[in-house]
C-alpha positions as CSV (number, residue, x, y, z in Angstrom):
1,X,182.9,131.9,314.8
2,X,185.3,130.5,312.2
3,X,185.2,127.1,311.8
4,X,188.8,126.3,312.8
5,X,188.8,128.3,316.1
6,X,185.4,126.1,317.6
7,X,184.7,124.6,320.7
8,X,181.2,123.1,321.7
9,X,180.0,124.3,324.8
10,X,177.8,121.8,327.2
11,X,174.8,122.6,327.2
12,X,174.1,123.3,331.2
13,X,176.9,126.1,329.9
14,X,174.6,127.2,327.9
15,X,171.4,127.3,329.9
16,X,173.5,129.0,332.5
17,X,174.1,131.8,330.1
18,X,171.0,132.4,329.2
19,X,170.1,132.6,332.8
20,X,172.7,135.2,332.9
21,X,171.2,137.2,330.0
22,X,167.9,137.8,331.7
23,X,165.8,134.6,329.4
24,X,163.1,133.2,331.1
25,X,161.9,129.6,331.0
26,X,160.8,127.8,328.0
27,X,157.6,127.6,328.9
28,X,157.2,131.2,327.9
29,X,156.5,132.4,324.5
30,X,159.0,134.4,323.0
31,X,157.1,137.5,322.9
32,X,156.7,136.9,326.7
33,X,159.7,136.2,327.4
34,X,161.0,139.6,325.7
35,X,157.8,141.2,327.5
36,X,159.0,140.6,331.1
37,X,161.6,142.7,329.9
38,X,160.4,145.9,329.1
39,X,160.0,148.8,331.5
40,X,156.8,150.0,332.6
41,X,155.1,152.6,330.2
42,X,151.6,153.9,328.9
43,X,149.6,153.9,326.2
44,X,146.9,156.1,324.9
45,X,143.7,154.2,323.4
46,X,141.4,156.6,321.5
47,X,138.4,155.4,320.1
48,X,136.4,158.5,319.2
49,X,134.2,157.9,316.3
50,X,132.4,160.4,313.6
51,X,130.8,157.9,311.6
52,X,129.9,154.2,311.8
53,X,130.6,153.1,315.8
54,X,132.3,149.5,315.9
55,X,130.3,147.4,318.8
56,X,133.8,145.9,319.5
57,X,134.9,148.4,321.0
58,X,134.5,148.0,324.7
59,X,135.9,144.6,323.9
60,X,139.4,145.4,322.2
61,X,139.8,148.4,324.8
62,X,139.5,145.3,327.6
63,X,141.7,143.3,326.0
64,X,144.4,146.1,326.0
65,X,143.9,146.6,329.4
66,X,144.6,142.6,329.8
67,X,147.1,142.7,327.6
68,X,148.4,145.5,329.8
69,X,148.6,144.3,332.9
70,X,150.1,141.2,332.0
71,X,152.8,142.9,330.2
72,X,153.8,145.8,332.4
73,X,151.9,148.6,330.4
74,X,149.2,150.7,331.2
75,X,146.0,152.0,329.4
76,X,144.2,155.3,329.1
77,X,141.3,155.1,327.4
78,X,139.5,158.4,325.7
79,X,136.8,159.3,323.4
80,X,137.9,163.0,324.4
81,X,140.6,164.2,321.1
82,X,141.5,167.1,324.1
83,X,144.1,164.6,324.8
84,X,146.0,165.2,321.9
85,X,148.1,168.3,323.2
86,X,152.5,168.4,322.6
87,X,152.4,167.9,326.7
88,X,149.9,165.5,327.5
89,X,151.0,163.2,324.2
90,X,154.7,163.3,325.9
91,X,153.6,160.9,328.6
92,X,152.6,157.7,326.2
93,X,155.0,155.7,324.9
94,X,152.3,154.3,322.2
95,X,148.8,155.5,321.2
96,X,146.0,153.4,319.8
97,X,143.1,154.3,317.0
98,X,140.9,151.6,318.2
99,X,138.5,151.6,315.3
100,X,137.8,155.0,314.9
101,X,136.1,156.6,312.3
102,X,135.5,159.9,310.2
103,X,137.1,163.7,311.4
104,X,138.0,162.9,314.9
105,X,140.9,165.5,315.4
106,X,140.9,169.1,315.2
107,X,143.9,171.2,312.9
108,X,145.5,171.6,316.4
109,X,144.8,167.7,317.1
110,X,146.4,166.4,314.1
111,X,149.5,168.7,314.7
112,X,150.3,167.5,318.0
113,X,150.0,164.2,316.6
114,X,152.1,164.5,313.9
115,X,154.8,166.1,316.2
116,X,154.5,163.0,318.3
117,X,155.3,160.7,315.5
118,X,157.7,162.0,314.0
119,X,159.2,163.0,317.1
120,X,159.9,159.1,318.1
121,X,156.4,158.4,319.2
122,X,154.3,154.9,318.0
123,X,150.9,155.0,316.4
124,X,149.2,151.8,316.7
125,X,145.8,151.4,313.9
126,X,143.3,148.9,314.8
127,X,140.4,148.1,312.0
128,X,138.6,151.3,311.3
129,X,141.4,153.7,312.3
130,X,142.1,153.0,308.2
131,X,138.3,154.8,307.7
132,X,139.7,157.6,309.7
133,X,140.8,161.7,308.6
134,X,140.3,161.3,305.1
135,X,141.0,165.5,304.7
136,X,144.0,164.8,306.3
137,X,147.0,163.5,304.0
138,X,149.4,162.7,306.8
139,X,147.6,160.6,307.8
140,X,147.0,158.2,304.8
141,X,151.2,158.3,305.6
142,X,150.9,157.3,309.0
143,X,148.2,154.7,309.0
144,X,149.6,153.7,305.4
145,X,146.0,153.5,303.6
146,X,142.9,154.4,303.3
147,X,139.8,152.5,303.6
148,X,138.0,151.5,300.4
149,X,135.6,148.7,301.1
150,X,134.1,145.2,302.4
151,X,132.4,142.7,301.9
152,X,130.6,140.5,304.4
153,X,132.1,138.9,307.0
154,X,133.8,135.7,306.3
155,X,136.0,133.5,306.7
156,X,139.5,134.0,304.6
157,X,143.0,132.7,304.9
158,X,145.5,135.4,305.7
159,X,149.1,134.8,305.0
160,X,151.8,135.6,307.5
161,X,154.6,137.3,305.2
162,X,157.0,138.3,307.9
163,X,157.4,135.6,310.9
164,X,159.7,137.7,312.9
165,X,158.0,140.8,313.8
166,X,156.4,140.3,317.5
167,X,153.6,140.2,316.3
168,X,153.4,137.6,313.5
169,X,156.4,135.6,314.9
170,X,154.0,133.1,316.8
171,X,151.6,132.6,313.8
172,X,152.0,129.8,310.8
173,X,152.7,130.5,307.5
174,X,148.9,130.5,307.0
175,X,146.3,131.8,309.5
176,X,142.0,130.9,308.7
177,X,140.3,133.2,310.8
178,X,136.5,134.9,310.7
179,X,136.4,139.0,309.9
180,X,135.4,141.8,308.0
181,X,138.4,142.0,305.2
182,X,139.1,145.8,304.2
183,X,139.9,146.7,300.8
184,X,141.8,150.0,300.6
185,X,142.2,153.0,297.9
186,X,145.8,152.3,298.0
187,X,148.8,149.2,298.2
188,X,150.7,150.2,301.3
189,X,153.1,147.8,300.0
190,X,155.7,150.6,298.9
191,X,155.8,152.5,301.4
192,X,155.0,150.1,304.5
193,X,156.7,146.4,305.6
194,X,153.5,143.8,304.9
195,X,153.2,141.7,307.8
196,X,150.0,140.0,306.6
197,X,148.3,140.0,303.3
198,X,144.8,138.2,302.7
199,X,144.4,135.1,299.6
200,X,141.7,136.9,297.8
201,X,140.8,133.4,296.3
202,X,140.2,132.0,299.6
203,X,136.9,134.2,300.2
204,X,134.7,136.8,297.9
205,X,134.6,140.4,297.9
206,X,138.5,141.0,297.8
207,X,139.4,144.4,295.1
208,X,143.6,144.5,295.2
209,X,143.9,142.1,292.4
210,X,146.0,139.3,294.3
211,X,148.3,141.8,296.3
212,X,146.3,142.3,299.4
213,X,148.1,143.7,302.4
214,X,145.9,143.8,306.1
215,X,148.5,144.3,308.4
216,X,151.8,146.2,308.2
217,X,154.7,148.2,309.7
218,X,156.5,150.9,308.8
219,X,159.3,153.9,310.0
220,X,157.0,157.8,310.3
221,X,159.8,160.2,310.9
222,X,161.8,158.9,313.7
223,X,158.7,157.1,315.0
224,X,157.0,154.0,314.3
225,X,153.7,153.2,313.2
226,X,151.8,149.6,312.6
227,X,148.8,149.0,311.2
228,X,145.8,145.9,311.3
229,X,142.5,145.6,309.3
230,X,142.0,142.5,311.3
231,X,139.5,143.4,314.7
232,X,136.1,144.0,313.9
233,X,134.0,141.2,315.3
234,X,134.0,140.7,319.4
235,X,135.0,137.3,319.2
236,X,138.5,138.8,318.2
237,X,139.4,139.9,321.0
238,X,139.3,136.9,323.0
239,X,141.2,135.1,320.5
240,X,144.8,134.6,321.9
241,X,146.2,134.6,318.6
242,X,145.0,138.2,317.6
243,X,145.7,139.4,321.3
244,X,149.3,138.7,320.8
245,X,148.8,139.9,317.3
246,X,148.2,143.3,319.1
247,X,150.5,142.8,321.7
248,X,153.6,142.6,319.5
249,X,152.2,145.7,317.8
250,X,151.8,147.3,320.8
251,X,155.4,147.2,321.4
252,X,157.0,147.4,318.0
253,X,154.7,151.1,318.6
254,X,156.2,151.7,321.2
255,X,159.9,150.8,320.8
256,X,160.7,147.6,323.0
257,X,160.0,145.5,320.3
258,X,162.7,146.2,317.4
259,X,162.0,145.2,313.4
260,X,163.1,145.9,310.0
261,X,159.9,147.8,308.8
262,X,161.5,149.7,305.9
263,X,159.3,148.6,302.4
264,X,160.8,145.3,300.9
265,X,159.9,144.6,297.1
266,X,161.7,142.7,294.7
267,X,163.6,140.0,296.9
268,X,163.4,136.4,295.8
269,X,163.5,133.7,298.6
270,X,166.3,131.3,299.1
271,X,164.6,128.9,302.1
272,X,161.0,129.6,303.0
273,X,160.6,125.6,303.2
274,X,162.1,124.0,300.5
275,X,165.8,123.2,300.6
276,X,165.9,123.0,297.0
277,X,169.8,124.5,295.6
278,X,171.2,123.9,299.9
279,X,174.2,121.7,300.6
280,X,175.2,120.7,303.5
281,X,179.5,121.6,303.9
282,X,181.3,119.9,307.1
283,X,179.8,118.1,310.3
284,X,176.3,118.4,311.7
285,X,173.6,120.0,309.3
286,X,169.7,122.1,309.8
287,X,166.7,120.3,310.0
288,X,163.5,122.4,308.0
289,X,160.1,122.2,309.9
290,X,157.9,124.9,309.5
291,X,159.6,126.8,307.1
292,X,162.3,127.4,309.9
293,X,165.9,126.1,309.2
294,X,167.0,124.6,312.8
295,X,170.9,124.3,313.7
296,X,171.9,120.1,314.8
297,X,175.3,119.5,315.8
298,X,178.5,120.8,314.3
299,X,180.5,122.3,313.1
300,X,179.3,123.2,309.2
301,X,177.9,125.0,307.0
302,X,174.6,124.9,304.6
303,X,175.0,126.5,301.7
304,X,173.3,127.9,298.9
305,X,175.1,125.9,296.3
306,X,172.7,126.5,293.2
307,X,174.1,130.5,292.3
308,X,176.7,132.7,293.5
309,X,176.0,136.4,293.9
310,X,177.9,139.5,293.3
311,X,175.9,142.5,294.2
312,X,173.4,142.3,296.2
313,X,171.1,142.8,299.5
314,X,170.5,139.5,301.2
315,X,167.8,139.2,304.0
316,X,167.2,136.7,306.8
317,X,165.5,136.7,310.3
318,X,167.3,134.3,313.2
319,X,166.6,133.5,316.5
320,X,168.7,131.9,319.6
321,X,167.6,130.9,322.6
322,X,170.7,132.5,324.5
323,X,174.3,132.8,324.8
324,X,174.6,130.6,321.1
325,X,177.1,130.6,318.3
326,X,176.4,130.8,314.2
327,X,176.8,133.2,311.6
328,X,176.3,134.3,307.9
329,X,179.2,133.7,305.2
330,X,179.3,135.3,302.4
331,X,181.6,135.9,299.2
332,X,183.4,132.5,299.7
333,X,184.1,129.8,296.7
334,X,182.3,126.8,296.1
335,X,183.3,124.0,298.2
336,X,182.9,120.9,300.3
337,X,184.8,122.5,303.2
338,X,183.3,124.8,305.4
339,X,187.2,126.3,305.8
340,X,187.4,127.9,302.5
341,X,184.9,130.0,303.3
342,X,186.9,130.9,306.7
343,X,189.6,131.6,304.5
344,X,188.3,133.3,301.4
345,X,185.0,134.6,303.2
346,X,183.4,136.9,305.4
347,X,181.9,135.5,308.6
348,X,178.8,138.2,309.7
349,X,178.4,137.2,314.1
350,X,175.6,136.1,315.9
351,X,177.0,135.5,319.0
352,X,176.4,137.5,322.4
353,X,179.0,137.6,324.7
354,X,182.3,137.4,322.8
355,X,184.8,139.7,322.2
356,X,183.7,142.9,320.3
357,X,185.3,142.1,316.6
358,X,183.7,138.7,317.4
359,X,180.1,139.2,318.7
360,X,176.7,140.2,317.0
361,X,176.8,142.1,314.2
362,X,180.7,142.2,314.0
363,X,182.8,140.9,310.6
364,X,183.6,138.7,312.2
365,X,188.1,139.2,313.0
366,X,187.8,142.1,310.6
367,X,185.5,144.9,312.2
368,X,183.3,144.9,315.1
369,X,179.9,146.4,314.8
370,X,178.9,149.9,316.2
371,X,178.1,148.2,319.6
372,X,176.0,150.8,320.9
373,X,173.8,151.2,317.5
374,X,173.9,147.1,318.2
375,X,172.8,146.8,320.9
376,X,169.7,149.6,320.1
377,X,168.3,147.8,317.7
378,X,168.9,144.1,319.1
379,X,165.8,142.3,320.6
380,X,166.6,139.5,323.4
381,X,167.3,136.3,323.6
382,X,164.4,134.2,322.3
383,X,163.3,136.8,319.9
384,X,163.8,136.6,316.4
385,X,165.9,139.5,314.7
386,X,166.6,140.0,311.2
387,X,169.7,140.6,309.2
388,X,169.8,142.6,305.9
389,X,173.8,142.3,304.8
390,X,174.0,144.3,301.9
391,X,177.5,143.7,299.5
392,X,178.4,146.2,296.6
393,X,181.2,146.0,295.2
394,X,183.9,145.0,298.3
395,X,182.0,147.1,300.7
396,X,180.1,145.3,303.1
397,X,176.7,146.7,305.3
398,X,175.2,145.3,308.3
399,X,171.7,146.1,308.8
400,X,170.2,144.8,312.1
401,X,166.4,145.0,312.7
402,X,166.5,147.6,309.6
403,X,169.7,149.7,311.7
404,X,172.7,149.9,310.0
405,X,175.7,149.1,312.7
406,X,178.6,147.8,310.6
407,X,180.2,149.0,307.4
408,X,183.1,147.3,306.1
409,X,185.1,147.6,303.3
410,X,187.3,144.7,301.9
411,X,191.0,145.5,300.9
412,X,192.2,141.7,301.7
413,X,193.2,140.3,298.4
414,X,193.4,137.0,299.0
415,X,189.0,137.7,299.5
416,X,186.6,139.2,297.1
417,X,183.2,140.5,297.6
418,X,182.8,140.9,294.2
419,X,181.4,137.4,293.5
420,X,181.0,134.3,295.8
421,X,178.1,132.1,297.7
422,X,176.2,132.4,300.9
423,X,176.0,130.2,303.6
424,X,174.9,130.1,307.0
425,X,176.9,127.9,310.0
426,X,175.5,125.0,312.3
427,X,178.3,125.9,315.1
428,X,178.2,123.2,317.8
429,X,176.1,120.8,320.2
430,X,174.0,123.2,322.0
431,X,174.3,126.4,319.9
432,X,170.6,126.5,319.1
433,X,170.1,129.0,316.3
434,X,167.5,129.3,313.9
435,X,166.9,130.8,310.5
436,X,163.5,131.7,308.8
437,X,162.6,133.8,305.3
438,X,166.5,133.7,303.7
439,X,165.6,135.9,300.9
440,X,167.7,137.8,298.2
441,X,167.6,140.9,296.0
442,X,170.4,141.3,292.8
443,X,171.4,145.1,293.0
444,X,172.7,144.6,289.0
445,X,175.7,145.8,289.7
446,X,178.4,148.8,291.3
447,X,176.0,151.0,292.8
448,X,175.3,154.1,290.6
449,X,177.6,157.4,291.2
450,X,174.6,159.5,291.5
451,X,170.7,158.9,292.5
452,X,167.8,161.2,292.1
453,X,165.0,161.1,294.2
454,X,161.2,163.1,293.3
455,X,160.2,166.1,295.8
456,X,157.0,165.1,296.6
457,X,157.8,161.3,297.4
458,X,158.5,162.8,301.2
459,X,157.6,160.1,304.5
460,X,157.1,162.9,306.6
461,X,156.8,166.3,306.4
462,X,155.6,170.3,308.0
463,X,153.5,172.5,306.1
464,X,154.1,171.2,302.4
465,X,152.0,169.8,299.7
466,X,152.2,168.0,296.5
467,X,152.0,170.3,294.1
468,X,150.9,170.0,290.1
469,X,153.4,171.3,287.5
470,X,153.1,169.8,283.7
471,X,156.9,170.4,283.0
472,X,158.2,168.6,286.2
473,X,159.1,164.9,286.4
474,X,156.0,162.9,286.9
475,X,154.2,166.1,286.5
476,X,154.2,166.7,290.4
477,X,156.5,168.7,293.1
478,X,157.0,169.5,296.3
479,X,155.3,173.1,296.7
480,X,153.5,174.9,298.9
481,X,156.7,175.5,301.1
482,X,156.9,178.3,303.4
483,X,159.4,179.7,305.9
484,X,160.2,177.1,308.4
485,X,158.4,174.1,306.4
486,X,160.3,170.8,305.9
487,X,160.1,167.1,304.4
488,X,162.2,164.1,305.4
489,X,163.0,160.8,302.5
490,X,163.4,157.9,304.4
491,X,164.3,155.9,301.2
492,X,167.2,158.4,300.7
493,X,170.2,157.8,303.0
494,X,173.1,160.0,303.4
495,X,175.5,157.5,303.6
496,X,178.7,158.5,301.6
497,X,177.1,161.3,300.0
498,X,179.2,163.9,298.8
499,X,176.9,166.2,296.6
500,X,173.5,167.5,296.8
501,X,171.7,169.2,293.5
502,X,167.8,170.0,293.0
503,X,165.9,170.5,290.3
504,X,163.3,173.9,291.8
505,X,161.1,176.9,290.5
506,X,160.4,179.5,292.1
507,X,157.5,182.5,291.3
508,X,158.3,183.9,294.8
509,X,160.9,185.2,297.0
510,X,163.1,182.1,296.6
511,X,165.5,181.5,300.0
512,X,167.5,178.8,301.4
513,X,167.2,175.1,301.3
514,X,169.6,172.7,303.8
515,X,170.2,169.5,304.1
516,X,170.0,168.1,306.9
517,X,171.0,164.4,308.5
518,X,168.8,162.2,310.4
519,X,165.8,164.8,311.2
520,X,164.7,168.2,310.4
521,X,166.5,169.2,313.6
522,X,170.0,167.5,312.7
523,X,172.8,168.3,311.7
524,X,172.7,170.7,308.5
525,X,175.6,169.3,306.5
526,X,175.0,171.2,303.0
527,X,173.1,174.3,302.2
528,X,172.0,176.3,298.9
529,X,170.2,179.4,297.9
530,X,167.3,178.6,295.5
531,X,166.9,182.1,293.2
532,X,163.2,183.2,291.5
533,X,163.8,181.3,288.8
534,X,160.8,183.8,287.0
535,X,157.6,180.9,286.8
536,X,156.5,178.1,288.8
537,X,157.1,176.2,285.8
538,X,160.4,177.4,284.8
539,X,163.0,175.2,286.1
540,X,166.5,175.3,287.2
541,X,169.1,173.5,289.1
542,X,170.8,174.5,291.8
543,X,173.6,172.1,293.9
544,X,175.9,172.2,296.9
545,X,179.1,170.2,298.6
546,X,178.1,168.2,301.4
547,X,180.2,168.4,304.6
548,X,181.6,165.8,307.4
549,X,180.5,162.1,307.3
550,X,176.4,162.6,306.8
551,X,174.5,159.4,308.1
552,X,170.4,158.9,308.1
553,X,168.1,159.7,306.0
554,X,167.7,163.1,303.9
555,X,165.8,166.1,305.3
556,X,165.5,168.7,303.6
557,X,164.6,172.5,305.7
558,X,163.3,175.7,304.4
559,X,163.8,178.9,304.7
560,X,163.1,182.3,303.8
561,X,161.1,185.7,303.4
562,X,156.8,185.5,303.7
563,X,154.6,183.5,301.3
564,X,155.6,180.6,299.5
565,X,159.7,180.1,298.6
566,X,159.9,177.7,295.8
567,X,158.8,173.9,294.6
568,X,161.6,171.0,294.8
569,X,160.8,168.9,291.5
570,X,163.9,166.2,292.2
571,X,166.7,165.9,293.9
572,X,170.0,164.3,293.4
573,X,172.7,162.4,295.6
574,X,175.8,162.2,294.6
575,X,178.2,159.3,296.1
């Protein structure tokens, strides 16, 4: 709320709104209290094993059940893969590889599986599930590696990297714990949010050369899946810790609990403890305990004084108890009063129950956020929630929870987005907010007019394969792709899109590509006919208008006679 415009509420106010918005007591965790909430729904734990058999497995399937019935869910537990079938899948919100191991679904199996996931479905990998359909290459996707390795069991130091997901928000910043550490063939750290990576200094036997990832997140289709090495020893599973480790997994799987699990590379932190380059603007301030920047009186601002940013994505997960007041500032001039950035500033909301161009997610006086995309992606009161507000140029995104639900453009000239500071607002006595992991990635720049994308870098597919051609870029394409195949690019949005061009070749009957927004079932909003082009490795480039307002992520649909159609080498957006 702008600065000039506040009022402090009392703080029984407060408590009684929170009361109103469903929060339970502070004696409940916030993963508890966000629990309570969720409907009751079922999950599917399958612990079929076609190699080494993990003798903690009766234990984590009890500890599910626990964690079930304290947390309105319920368990089916099956060593049978007749399970996996379209219709019997349907009624699980979630399902669980509990430390399986080796070739434990059938070509039918996996399918059914895949169409789950994709379809809006959660996958949940515990341990072993990583040692798991290794002649399967979905499902290096979905799981997000492959198991390597380990050494003995030990004792190592695991770092928690994200402390809002569910199910890392309760841990420290550092976590000693007893296990059998994984090593995998691959860094899921490209393609999957890390949660939790292991010091490989702090034990012997680690191979990822410092960057070791062991539990992750990340977005399969319009599904979700989340991964753990951690969970091969009994003891585990009576550790509270790790139970509401698997608890918050269980329902990120599942969709109650919302996060930003896209891949994050490349930011630099701002606050992750130290305050260094923060100024205090205006009344009140943030105490730092924890690495967690805690609101005190009002009403002011803490800014980041030491640079000012033009283009850029900025990233930072909050929490408030209840019906509290703050919000983000950006593109505002350097100052000692909080008001110039009312005044030459943006204000992004964190705020529940004001008006609409006023409330969560909104600009805030300027443009209210896409409520019900909002209020989708929003997790409760208590729970922490993170922002990615993204500036290029004067436009403005607002990405909650890794949703976009506001896009604003600036046409004010007394206000630039072009350059300015970030800051983040202490509102009042008894709006408790908190901030955690303010983080920053420079963008270099006016986003470019066009951006090309490689065929085979797909996140979900049907019925293609990478295939190997020596004049393509990389040397690799998207081949094998037959009448009624598709792929989806989840690192490829739509947004503003205008053209669409590929780079193919084509040895066969050729056909029809079409793009497609959102899923391989929405709407087609370009489509081009891809000619032989006489060889596999003769190239050419074909390109098409796109139509409407496209949104989502790019998939891309096939189409045409018997046999295989043509290879996608790249594939170019233009904005």
């Amino acid at each position: 709320m702008r600065f000039h415009r506040l009022r402090a509420r009392p703080r029984a106010a407060v408590a009684a709104a929170a009361l109103a918005l469903g929060v339970a007591g502070s004696l409940l965790s916030p993963a508890q209290q966000a629990g309570a909430a969720d409907p009751a729904y079922r999950i599917l734990v399958f612990s079929k094993t076609a190699g080494f058999r993990h003798d903690s497995i009766p234990a984590g399937t009890q500890a599910l059940r626990d964690l079930g019935a304290a947390n309105n869910f319920t368990v089916t537990a099956t060593e049978d893969a007749g399970a996996f079938t379209t219709a019997n899948l349907a009624g699980y919100k979630a399902v669980v590889f509990l430390s399986t191991t080796g070739d434990v679904l059938d070509p039918a199996q996996q399918t059914a599986l895949q169409g789950y996931v994709d379809g809006g479905g959660g996958f949940l990998g515990v341990h072993a599930a990583a040692d798991t359909e290794y002649d399967w290459p979905y499902y290096q996707q979905l799981a997000g590696a492959w198991f390597k390795s380990h050494p003995a069991i030990q004792q190592a130091t695991v770092r928690t990297e994200d402390r809002a997901h569910a199910a890392t928000a309760h841990l420290g910043r550092t976590w000693s714990r007893t296990d059998e550490w994984y090593n995998y063939r691959t860094n899921p750290r490209s393609t999957a949010h890390v949660l939790q990576s292991l010091d490989e200094s702090s034990y012997s036997g680690g191979e990822m050369a410092g960057d070791h990832p062991i539990t992750w997140c990340h977005p399969q289709g319009t599904g979700r899946s989340f991964y753990t090495g951690l969970g091969h020893t009994q003891e585990s599973y009576a550790d509270p810790a790790f139970r509401t480790l698997l608890l918050g997994g269980i329902r990120y799987a599942a969709g109650y609990a919302r996060a930003d699990c896209r891949p994050e590379t490349g930011y630099t932190p701002l606050y992750d403890g130290s305050t260094a380059g923060w100024s205090q603007a205006g009344p009140g301030g943030f105490t730092s305990a924890d690495a967690t920047l805690s609101a005190q009186g009002g009403m002011g601002l803490y800014w980041y004084q030491a640079k000012q940013f033009a283009s850029y994505s900025l990233k930072l997960d909050w929490r408030m108890p209840g019906d509290d007041n703050s919000g983000v500032f950006v593109g505002f001039p350097a100052s000692g009063d909080p008001n110039s950035a009312v005044q030459q500033g943006y204000e992004i909301q964190i705020d529940a129950t004001d008006s609409a161009d006023r409330t969560t997610g909104s600009v805030y006086g300027f443009r209210s956020a896409d409520i019900a995309a909002r209020d989708r992606a929003l997790n409760p009161p208590g729970s922490w929630n993170t922002y990615e507000i993204r500036v290029e140029g004067e436009r403005l995104q607002v990405f909650l929870n890794g949703d976009r639900i506001n896009d604003f453009t600036n046409t004010d000239p007394v206000r630039s987005l072009q350059q300015g500071y970030i800051g983040i607002q202490n509102h009042a006595a008894g709006d408790d907010i908190s901030f955690r992991n303010i983080r920053i990635k420079e963008l270099g720049g006016t986003p470019p007019a066009t951006t090309t994308y490689e065929g085979e870098a797909y996140t979900s597919a049907q019925g293609v394969q990478v295939a190997d051609h020596g004049p393509a870029s990389g040397g690799r394409t998207l081949g094998y792709i037959e009448n009624g195949d598709w792929a989806g690019y989840g690192q490829a949005p739509l947004d503003g899109a205008r053209t669409f061009s590929a780079r193919v070749s084509s040895a066969g009957a050729g056909g029809t590509l079409q793009v497609r927004s959102g899923s391989a079932t929405g709407p087609v909003v370009g489509s081009v006919a891809v000619p032989n082009t006489g060889g596999w490795e003769t190239f050419a480039t074909v390109s098409t208008g796109l139509t409407g307002t496209p949104g989502g992520p790019v998939f891309l649909t096939f189409s045409g006679g018997a046999g295989s159609l043509f290879d996608v080498d790249t594939f170019t957006l233009g904005r």
